[in-house]
Structures are given as C-alpha cells and as structure tokens.
C-alpha positions in Angstrom: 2.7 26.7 11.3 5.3 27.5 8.9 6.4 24.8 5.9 9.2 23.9 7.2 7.7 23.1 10.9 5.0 21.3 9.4 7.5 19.1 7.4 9.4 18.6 10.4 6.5 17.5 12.4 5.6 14.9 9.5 9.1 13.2 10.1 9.8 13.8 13.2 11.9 10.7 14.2 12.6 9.4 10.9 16.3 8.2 10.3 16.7 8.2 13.8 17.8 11.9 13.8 17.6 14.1 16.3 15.7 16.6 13.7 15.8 17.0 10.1 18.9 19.9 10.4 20.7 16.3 11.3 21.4 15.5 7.4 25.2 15.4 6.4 24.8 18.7 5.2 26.3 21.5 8.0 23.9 24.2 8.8 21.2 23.0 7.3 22.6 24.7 3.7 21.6 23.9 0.3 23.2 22.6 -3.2 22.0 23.6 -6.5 21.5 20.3 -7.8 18.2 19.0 -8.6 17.8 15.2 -7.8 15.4 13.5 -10.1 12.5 10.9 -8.8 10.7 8.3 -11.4 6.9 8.3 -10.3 5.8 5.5 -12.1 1.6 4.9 -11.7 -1.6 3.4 -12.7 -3.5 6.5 -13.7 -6.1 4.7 -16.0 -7.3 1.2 -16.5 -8.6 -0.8 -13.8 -5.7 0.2 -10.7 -6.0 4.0 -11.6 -7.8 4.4 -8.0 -4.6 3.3 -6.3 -2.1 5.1 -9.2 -3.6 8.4 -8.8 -4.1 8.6 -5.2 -0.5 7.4 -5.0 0.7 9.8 -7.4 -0.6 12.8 -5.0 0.6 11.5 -2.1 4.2 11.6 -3.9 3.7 15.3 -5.7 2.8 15.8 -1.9 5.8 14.4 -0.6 8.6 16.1 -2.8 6.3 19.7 -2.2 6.8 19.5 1.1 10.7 18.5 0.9 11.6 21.4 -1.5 9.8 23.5 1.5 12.1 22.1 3.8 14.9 24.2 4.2 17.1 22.1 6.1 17.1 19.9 2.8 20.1 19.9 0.6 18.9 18.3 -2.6 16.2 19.8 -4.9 13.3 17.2 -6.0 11.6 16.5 -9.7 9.7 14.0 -9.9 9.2 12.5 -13.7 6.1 11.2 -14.0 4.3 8.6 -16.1 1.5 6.5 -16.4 1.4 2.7 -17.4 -1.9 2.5 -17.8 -2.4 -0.8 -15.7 -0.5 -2.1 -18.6 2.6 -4.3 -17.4 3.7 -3.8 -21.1 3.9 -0.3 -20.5 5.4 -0.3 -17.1 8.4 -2.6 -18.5 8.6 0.5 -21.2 8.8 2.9 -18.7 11.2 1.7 -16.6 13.7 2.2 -19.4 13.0 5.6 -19.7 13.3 6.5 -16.2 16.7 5.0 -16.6 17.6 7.0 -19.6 16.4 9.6 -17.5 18.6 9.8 -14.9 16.5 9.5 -11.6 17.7 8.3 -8.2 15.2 6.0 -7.8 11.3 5.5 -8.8 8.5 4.8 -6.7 5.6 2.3 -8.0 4.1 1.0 -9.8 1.1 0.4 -7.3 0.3 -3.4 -8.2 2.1 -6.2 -7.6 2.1 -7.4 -11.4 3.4 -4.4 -13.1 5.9 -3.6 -10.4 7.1 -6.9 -10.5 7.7 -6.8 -14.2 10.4 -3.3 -13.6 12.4 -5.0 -11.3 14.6 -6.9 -13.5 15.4 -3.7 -15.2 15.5 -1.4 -12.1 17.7 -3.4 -10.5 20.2 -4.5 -12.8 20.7 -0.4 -13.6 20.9 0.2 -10.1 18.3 2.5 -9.6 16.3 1.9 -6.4 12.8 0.8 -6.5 10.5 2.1 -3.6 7.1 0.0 -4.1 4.1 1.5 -2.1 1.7 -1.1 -2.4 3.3 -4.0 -4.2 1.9 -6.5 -1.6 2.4 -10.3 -3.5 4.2 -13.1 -1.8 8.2 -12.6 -2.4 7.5 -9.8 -4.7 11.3 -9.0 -3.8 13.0 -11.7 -4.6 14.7 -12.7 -7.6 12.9 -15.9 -7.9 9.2 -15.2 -6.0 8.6 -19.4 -6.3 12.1 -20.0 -4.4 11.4 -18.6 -1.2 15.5 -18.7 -0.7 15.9 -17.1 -3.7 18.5 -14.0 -3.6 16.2 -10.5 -2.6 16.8 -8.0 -5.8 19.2 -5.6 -3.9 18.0 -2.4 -5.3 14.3 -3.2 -4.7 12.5 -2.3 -1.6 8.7 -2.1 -0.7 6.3 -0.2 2.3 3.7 -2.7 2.3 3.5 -5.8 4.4 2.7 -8.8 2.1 -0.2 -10.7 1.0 0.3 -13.5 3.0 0.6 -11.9 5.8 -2.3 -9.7 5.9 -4.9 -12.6 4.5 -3.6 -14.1 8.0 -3.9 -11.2 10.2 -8.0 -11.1 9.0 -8.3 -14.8 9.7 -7.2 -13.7 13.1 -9.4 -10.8 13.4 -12.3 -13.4 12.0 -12.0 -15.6 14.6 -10.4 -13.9 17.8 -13.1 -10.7 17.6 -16.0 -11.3 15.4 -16.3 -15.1 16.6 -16.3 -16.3 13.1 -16.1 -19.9 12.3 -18.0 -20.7 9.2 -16.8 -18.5 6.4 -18.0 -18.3 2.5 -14.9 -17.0 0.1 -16.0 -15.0 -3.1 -12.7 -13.9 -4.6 -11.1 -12.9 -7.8 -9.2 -15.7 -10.1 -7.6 -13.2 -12.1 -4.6 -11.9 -9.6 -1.6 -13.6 -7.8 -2.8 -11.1 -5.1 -6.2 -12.1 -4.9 -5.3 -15.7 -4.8 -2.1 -15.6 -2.3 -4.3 -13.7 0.2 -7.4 -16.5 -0.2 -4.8 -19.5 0.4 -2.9 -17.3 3.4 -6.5 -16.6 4.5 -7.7 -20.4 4.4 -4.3 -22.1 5.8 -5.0 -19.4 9.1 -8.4 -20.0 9.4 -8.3 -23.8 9.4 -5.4 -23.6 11.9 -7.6 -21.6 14.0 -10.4 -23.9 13.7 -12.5 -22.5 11.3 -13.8 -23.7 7.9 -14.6 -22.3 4.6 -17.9 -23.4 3.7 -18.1 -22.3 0.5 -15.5 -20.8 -2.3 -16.6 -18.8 -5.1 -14.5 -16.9 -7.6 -14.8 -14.4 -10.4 -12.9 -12.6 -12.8 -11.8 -9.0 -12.5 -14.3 -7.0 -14.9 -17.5 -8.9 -13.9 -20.1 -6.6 -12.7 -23.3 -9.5 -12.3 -22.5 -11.6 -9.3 -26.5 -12.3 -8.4 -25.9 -15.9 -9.0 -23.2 -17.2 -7.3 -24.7 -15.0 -4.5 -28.1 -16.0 -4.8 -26.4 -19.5 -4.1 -24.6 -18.1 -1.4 -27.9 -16.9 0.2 -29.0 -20.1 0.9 -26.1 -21.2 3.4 -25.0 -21.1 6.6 -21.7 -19.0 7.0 -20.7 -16.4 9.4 -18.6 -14.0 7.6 -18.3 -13.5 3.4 -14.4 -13.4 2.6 -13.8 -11.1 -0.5 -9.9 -11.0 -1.4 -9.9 -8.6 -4.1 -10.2 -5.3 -5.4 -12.6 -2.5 -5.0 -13.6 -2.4 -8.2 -15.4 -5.6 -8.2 -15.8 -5.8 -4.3 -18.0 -2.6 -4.3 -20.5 -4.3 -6.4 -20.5 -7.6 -4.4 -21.1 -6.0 -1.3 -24.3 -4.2 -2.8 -25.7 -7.1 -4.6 -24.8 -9.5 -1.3 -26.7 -6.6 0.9 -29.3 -6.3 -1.6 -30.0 -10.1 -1.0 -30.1 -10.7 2.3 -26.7 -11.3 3.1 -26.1 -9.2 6.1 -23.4 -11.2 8.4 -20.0 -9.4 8.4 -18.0 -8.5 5.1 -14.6 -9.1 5.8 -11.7 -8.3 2.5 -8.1 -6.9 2.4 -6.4 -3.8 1.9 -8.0 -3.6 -1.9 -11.2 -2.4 -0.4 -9.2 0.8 0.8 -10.7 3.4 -2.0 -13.0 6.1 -2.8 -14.4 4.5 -5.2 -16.0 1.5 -2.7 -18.1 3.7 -1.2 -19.4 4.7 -4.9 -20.0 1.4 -6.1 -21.3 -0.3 -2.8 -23.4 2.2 -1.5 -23.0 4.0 2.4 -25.7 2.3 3.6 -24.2 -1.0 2.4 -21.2 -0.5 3.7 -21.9 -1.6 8.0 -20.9 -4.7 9.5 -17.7 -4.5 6.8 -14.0 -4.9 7.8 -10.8 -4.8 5.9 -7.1 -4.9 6.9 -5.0 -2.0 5.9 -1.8 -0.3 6.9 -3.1 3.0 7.5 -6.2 4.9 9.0 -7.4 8.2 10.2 -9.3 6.5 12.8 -7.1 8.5 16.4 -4.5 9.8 14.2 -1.3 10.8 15.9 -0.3 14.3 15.9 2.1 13.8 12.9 -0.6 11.7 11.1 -3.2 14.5 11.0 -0.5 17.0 9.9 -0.5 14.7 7.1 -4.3 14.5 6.4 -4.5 18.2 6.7 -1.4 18.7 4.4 -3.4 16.0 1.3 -6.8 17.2 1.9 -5.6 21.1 1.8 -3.9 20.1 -1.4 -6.5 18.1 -3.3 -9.9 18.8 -1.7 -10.1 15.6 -0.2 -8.9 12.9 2.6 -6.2 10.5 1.9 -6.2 7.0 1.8 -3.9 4.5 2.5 -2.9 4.1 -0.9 -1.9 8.1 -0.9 -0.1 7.5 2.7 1.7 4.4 1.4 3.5 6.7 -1.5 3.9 9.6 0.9 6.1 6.9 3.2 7.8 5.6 0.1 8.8 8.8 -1.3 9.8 10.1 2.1 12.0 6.9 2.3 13.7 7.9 -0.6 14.2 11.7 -0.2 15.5 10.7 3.3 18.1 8.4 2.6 19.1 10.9 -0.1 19.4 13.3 2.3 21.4 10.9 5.3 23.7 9.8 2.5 24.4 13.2 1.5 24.8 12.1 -2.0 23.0 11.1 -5.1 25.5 7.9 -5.3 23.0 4.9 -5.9 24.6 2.4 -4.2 25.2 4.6 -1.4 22.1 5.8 -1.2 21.0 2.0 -1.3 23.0 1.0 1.9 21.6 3.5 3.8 18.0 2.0 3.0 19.0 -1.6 3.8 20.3 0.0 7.5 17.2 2.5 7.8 14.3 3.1 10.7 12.2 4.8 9.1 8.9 6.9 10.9 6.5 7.6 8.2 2.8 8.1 8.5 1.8 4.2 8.2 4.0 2.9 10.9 7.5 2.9 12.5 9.6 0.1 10.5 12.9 -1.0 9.7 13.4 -3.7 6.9 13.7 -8.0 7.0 16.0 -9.5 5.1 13.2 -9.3 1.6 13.4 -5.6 2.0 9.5 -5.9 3.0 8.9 -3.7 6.3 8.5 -4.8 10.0 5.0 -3.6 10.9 1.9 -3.8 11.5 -1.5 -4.7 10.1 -4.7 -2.8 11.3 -7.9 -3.8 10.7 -10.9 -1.0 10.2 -14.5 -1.0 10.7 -16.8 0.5 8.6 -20.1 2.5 9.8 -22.2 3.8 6.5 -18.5 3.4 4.7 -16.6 5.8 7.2 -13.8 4.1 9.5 -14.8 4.0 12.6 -12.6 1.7 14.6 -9.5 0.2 13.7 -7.0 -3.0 15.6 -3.4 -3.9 15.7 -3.8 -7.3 14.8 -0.7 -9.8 14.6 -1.2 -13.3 13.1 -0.3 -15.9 15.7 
C-alpha cells in the first residue's frame, strides 16, 4: 500500500469528508508554505513514559501528512521538552509563541498543561492536549464549574471524573465487586479527582471502600501499608495513579498474597508497568483507557503497523492519543484552508473527528464525546477490553 493510501485509510471519515482530496484546496494541489506545530512533552522526569511515547506518535502523525499528497500545507513540528517541570512548560509556551506555530500539542499531564493555557490562549494559538485528563482542565476557572472554557484550548482525553466512574461501574456490574481497598497517590489533582469520582460511583452503586491508603509519587517501599492491607477483607485493590509507582504496588501486593483483582486508571497504560510489576504479576489486573489493540479495526492496525514499523515497537494509548491530537490539528488546518488561528479554531469547535481512539465531536468544555474502555490484562498483555458508560 502506497503512503498516501495508508494515510487515507488512517482518516478515513474524519471531518466528515468524503476523502481527504475533500480539503478546500482544488485538485488535491499543494502550497509552498510550511505550517509550524509546537510539540511540547515530558521527555525526562517522572511523566517521560507518556512525553516520549506522545512525542512519536506526533513525529508519526506530521510524517504521514507530508506523505499525503492531497495535503496542501507542509508540517514542522518544533519540539521541546519540559522536563516534567511546570516551570519549564510555562517557559516553553512562550517560545512556541515567539515561534510562530499554529498550534501545540501537550504537554501530557494535567499540571503542566494546565499551567500553558493562560498563555496559549490569550496568544491565540490552539492547544490540542492528548492526555490532559483533570476535572475542568479547560476552563478558565477549573473550581467554577461555570466558569468560561479557554476558547483556544481543546483536549482528546475524556476526564478524570469520568473515567474513575466508568471503573466503579466496571467493579461492580462485571467483576461483582463490593468491598474495595483504595491505595492512591496524594501528590496529583489527577490521582485524587479519579479516587473521589471513583468513591461517589461506587457508594451509589452500593459498594464501600474498606480501606484508603495513600502515598506520595517517588515512594518505591509500600510493604507496610500493604502488609496492613493483607489482613482485610476487600474484593478489588483500587490504585489511581501512575505507573511508575503502580508497577511496584502491584508486585509487592502479589508478592504478599494479595491476589483479588487490581483495578487503576488510564496511568497504568505504559511500557514501563510491565517492567516494574513483573508479567507474571500482571493477571487478574484492569484499567480504563481510551485506546487498545485488543480487535483493532482496519484503520486502527494501519496505525499499529505504521508506530511499530517506525520505532520497533507497539503503541500505546498515550502514542494514539497524540496521533489523534495532532491529526485534529493538521485536519482542521487543512478544512480551513488556512493558517488563520481563529479560523482554524472555529472549525475545531464545529469538528467530528475519526481518529484512532474513537469517533468524537466536542461538549461545550472542548473535552470529547466518547468512550471509556476498560482492558484486561493476561501476563501484562491486553487481552479483553469493554465499552463501559457510567450510569
């Protein structure tokens, strides 16, 4: 299959077009003008998982656009690296300003992304976030839930809130859950907005937390809080965190004893989990997540074949996330026919969008309409994966 059929097959229905040769510009012809994308990633410190999976699935994104010959724009993307560093990420999003770009995509985190927004939007460049997930991360005022929604800021992701819901669902309705124990971080907003949407579900489903541990991102020793766990009655172990930390729970709970269901969020979704936790650790564990290669559509597996040809390896959600965002961007670019921001804006607001985590349009908080799955993993490979929808 030649590029430009295999990027065709990879958006096929996005924008609602017909094909890609539907963009504004007649006969599928091409400018000379080169349109400038911020890539703006944790690629060290403790997110650089996410950033540099993220970052691929962007460089992977504007590849395969500059292949496509029915594209009029030529992509760049400038990129750079906060360094988990919200700091940094406010510094950066003044030079992609200066710079000139369109639009930027990231950072991955809710914290650092939130901190560009301000900035971003008063300049009026577009913000695609991949994986910003924290309660009203788009509004103006994220403690004001009818606060004004930043109007150059858009994100991929569905929300804490709602996926710490759609696994209290998943708890109860299929594993038969009722008792549950919660170990989770006290060092994120994202962490704690998924344990209180998690708790408020599962209590109005009828179940209880038994017991609810925290820890701070960074520990590595959690033997005695789960020693303590151990000795209880629960039937699942909540962990709403990130892998970094949720890898070594899982292997210290397994090592003793715990064996019920693990159940977490879409921070489990890394490489890296399967390093720290250990395969054989890693059965009877569940997380939600917005994407999965577990009976991948046609156009899906185009795209696993595209990332692992690339870089050697399979992609995960946090790869496929940027891969939508960018392709969000790059496509309204090419609808609106022009490198006008606010332009370029509107047609976002007004998109559908068919990208490789879902079919969406956007709610009124620029956060998408779509699903959450939730995945099963056997030795630390998906192996089955449910649309579930809070109730």
């Amino acid at each position: 299959m030649d590029s430009k059929s295999f990027f065709k097959l990879l958006t096929a229905g996005a924008l609602s077009l017909t094909a890609l040769a539907g963009c504004s510009n007649e006969g599928g012809s091409t400018t000379d003008e080169t349109v400038s994308i911020g890539l703006h990633y944790e690629l060290k410190g403790d997110a650089a998982d996410y950033g540099n999976a993220e970052l691929r699935g962007s460089q992977l994104a504007i590849k395969l656009a500059n292949e496509n010959e029915d594209y009029q724009f030529t992509y760049e993307g400038i990129e750079y690296d906060n360094g988990s560093s919200e700091n940094e990420a406010i510094t950066i999003s003044q030079r992609l300003i200066s710079d000139g770009v369109v639009g930027v995509i990231g950072p991955s985190t809710s914290a650092p992304s939130a901190a560009t927004y301000p900035i971003l939007n008063d300049a009026q460049t577009i913000v695609v976030s991949p994986s910003a997930t924290a309660n009203n991360q788009t509004l103006v005022d994220p403690d004001d839930p009818n606060s004004d929604v930043y109007e150059y800021v858009y994100r991929v992701c569905f929300e804490d809130s709602y996926q710490g819901a759609a696994m209290a669902q998943f708890a109860v309705d299929t594993l038969g859950v009722q008792k549950v124990a919660v170990y989770g971080s006290v060092s994120s907003d994202y962490a704690k907005g998924l344990n209180t949407a998690f708790t408020e579900q599962l209590e109005k489903l009828g179940g209880q937390v038994v017991a609810n541990e925290s820890y701070q991102d960074g520990d590595t020793d959690f033997s005695a809080v789960l020693t303590s766990l151990a000795s209880q009655e629960f039937d699942a172990l909540y962990i709403p965190g990130y892998y970094n930390e949720a890898g070594l729970i899982i292997q210290q709970a397994r090592e003793l004893g715990i064996d019920c269901p693990i159940i977490g969020p879409d921070g489990f979704d890394a490489n890296t989990l399967v390093e720290l936790a250990g395969a054989d650790n890693l059965n009877d564990v569940y997380f939600t997540t917005a994407y999965t290669t577990v009976d991948a559509s046609e156009k899906l597996q185009a795209f696993i074949d595209a990332y692992t040809e690339e870089y050697g390896e399979a992609p995960a959600m946090f790869a496929a996330l940027a891969f939508d965002a960018t392709n969000l961007l790059i496509e309204a670019i090419e609808k609106a026919g022009t490198t006008d921001k606010a332009t370029v804006n509107e047609t976002i607001a007004n998109m559908e969008f068919s990208g490789v985590t879902g079919d969406f349009t956007f709610d009124e908080t620029h956060t998408p309409n779509k699903s959450v799955l939730v995945v099963e993993l056997v030795d630390g490979v998906q192996e089955t994966a449910v649309s579930v929808t809070p109730e």
